[in-house]
C-alpha positions in Angstrom: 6.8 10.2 12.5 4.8 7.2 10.9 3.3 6.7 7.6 1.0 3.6 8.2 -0.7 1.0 5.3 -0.7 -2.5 6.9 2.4 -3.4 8.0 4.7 -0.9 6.4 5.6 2.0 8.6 7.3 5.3 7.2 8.6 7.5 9.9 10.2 10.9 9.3 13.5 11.6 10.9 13.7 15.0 11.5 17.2 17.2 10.7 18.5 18.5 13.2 19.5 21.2 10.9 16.6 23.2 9.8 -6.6 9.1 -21.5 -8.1 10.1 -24.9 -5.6 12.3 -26.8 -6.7 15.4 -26.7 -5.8 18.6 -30.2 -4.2 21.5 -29.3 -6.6 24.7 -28.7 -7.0 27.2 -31.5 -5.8 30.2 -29.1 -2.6 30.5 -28.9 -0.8 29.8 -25.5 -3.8 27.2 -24.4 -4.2 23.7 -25.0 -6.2 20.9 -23.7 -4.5 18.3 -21.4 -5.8 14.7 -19.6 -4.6 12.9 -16.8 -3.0 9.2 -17.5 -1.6 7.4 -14.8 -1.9 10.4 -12.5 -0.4 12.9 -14.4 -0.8 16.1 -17.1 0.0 15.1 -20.2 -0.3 17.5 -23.2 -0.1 17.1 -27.3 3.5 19.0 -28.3 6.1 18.8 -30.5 9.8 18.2 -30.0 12.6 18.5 -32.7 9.5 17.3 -34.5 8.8 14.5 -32.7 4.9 15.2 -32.4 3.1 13.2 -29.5 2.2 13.1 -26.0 4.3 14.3 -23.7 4.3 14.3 -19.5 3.5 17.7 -18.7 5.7 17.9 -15.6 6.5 21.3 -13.4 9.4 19.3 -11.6 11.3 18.0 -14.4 14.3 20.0 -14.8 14.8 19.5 -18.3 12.8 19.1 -21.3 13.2 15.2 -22.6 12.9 13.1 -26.0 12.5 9.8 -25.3 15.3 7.8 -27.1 13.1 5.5 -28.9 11.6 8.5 -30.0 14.8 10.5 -30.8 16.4 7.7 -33.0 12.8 6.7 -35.2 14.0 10.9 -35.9 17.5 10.1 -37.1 18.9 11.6 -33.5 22.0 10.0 -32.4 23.4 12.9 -29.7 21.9 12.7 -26.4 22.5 16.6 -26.3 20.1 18.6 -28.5 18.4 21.5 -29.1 15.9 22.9 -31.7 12.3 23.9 -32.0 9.0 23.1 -29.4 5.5 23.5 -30.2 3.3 23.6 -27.5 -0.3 25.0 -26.7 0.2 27.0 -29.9 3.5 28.4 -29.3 6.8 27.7 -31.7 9.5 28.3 -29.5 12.6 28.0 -31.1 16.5 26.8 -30.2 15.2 25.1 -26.8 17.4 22.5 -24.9 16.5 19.0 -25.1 18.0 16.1 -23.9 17.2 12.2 -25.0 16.5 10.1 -22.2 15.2 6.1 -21.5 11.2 6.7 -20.5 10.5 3.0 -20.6 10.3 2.8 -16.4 8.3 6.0 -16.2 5.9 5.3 -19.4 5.4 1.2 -19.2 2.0 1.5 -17.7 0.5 4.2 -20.4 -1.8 2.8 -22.8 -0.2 5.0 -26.1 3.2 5.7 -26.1 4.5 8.6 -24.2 7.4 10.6 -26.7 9.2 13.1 -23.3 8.9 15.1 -21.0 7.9 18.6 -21.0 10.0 20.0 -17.7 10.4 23.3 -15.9 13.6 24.7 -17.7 10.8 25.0 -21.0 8.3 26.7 -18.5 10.4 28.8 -16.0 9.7 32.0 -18.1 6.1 31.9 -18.7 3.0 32.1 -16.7 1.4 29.0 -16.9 -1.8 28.3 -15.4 -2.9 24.5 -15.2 -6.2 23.0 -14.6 -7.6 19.6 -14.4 -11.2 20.1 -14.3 -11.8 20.4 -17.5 -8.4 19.6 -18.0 -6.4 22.9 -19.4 -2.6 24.2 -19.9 -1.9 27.5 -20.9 1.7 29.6 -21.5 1.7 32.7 -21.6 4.4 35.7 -21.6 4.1 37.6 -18.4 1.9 40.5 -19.0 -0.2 38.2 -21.4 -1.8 36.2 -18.9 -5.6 37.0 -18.4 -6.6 37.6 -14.8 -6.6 35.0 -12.2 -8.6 35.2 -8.7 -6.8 33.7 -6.3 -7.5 32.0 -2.7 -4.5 32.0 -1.9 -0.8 33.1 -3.3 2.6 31.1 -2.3 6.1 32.1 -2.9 7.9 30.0 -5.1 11.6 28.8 -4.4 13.5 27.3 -6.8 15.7 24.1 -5.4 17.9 21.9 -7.6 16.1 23.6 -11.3 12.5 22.6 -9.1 9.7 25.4 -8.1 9.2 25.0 -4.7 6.5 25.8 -1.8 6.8 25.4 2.1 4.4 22.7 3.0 4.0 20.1 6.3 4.1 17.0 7.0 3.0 15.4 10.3 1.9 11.7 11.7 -0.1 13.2 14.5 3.6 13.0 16.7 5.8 15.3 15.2 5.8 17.7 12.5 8.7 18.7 9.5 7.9 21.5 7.5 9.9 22.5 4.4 10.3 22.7 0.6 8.0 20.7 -1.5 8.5 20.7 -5.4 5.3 21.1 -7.1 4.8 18.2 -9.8 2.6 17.9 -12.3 4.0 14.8 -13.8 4.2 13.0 -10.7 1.7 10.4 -9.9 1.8 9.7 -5.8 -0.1 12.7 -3.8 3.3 13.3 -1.1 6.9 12.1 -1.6 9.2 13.0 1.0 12.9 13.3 0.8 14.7 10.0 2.3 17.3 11.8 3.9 13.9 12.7 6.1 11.9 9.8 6.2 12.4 5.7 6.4 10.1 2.7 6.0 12.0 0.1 8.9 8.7 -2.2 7.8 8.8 -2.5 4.2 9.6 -5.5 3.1 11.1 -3.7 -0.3 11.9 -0.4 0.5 12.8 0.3 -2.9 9.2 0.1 -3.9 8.3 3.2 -1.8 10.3 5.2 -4.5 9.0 6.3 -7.7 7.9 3.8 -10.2 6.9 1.4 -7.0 3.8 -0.1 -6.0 3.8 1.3 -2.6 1.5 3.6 -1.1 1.6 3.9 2.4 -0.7 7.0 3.8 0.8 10.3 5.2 -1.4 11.2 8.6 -1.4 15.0 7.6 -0.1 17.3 4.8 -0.7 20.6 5.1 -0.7 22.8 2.4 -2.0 26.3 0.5 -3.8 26.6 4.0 -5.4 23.3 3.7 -5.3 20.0 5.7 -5.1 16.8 4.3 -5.4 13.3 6.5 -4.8 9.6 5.1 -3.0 11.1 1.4 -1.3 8.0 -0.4 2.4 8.7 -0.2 6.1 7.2 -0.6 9.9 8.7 -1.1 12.1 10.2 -3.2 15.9 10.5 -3.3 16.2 14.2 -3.2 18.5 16.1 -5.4 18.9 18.6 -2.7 18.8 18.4 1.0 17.2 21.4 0.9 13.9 19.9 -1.0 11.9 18.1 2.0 9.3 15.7 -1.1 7.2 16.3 -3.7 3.7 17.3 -4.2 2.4 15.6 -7.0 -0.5 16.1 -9.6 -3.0 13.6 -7.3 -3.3 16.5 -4.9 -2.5 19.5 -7.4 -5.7 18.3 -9.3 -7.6 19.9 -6.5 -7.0 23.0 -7.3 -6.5 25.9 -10.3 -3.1 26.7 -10.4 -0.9 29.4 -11.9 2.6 28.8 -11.9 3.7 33.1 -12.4 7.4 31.9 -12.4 9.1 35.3 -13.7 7.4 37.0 -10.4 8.2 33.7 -8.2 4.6 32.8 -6.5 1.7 30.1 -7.4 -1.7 31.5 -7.6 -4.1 28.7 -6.4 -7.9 28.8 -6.7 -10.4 26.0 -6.1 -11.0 23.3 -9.3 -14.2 23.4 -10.7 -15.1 19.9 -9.4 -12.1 18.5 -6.8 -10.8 15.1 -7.0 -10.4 13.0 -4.2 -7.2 12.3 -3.1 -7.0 11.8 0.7 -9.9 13.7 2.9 -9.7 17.2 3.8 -10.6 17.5 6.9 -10.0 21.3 8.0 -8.4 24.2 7.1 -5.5 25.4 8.4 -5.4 29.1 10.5 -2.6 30.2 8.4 -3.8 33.3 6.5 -0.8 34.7 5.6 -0.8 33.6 2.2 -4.4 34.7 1.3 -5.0 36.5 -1.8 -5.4 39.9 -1.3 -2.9 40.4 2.1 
């Protein structure tokens, strides 16, 4: 398969086995969110480290930037204590202290962490970008949500997962996709799939490049998407094919129900272009209401 932007051609190998800061809401469980640099980011509190934080469904762990950490008198890069979030305390959570500088250098206020899935994995979180809302919730707690269409959710490597395709109009891999929030490129796929033989530094294709050769097709939640900006990641699993990241999740109204292991996607209130849709796919199996 190809992934074409000028000159720079990535081609899929398939396997042969298969910015304002925004305050907290008053209701507890909600709060409001923005995108910077093409990703959620939320107001929280860490170890009580207050600031923003990268609101990001395919981190694995929760994260304290070290800066951060050691302004707070932190000298372990092992910790664990108290998170406030969307008006929630929760208490005795794992955190670990990590260097943000290469993810955060483009950010015009200082980003403190990282709020990842191991935080989430328990609650029912619904995210939305236009306007721009998070909300956690205890399952039973969540108000109702009309779906267009429901997905089971896999998780690979400590990432929630969905079956999506890729396809340069040639060939066509379909497989796990980790859903990220934090992530700013629209498609990643896995390099133990996919290769750029025309890139002149393949190592900007990767996160944190400047690369952005287009994917011919995604498809995904039913939909088809032609010409999405795109790159690679180095997998933690061979089982996880690439990322969808919050470009293209920003079309949509999402609930993340991870205790009962499906997303819940609706239509956002005013979509965001990120590629063109061009058609719908036939596959109704996942429709709401089955």
């Amino acid at each position: 398969m190809a992934i074409v932007e000028g000159q720079v051609r990535l081609t899929l190998t398939l396997l042969a086995l298969a910015a304002a800061a925004a305050a907290p809401a008053a209701r507890a469980g909600d709060t409001a969110c923005w995108l910077d640099q093409g990703v959620v980011v939320v107001p929280a509190e860490v170890l009580g480290v207050a600031g923003d934080y990268i609101f990001d469904t395919a981190a694995p762990t929760t994260l304290l930037g070290d800066t951060q950490a050691g302004g707070a008198g932190f000298a372990a890069t092992s910790l664990a204590g108290q998170i406030r979030i969307a008006g929630l305390t929760l208490e005795t959570r794992p955190v670990e202290v990590a260097r943000l500088d290469l993810r955060t250098g483009l950010f015009p206020t200082p980003i403190a962490g990282v709020i990842g899935a191991d935080l989430l994995k328990a609650y029912v979180v619904d995210v939305s970008v236009s306007p721009c809302r998070v909300s956690i919730r205890r399952p039973g707690r969540a108000p109702p949500f009309r779906a267009r269409a429901v997905l089971p959710l896999r998780w690979i490597a400590g990432l929630p997962t969905v079956e999506a395709s890729v396809s340069d109009g040639t060939r066509a891999w379909r497989g796990a996709f980790a859903l990220a929030t934090g992530a700013d490129t629209a498609v990643r796929l896995s390099d133990a799939v996919a290769q750029a033989p025309g890139a002149g530094k393949p190592q900007e294709l990767f996160p944190y490049g400047v690369l952005r050769p287009k994917l011919r097709a995604l498809g995904f939640a039913g939909d088809l998407y032609e010409g999405l900006p795109a790159g690679l990641i180095k997998a933690p699993d061979p089982a996880l094919a690439g990322q969808i990241g919050a470009p293209l999740l920003a079309r949509y109204r999402l609930r993340f129900d991870f205790p009962r292991g499906r997303l819940l996607i609706a239509p956002a209130a005013r979509p965001r272009p990120s590629g063109r849709r061009s058609a719908r796919s036939g596959d109704s199996s996942h429709r709401a209401g089955r």
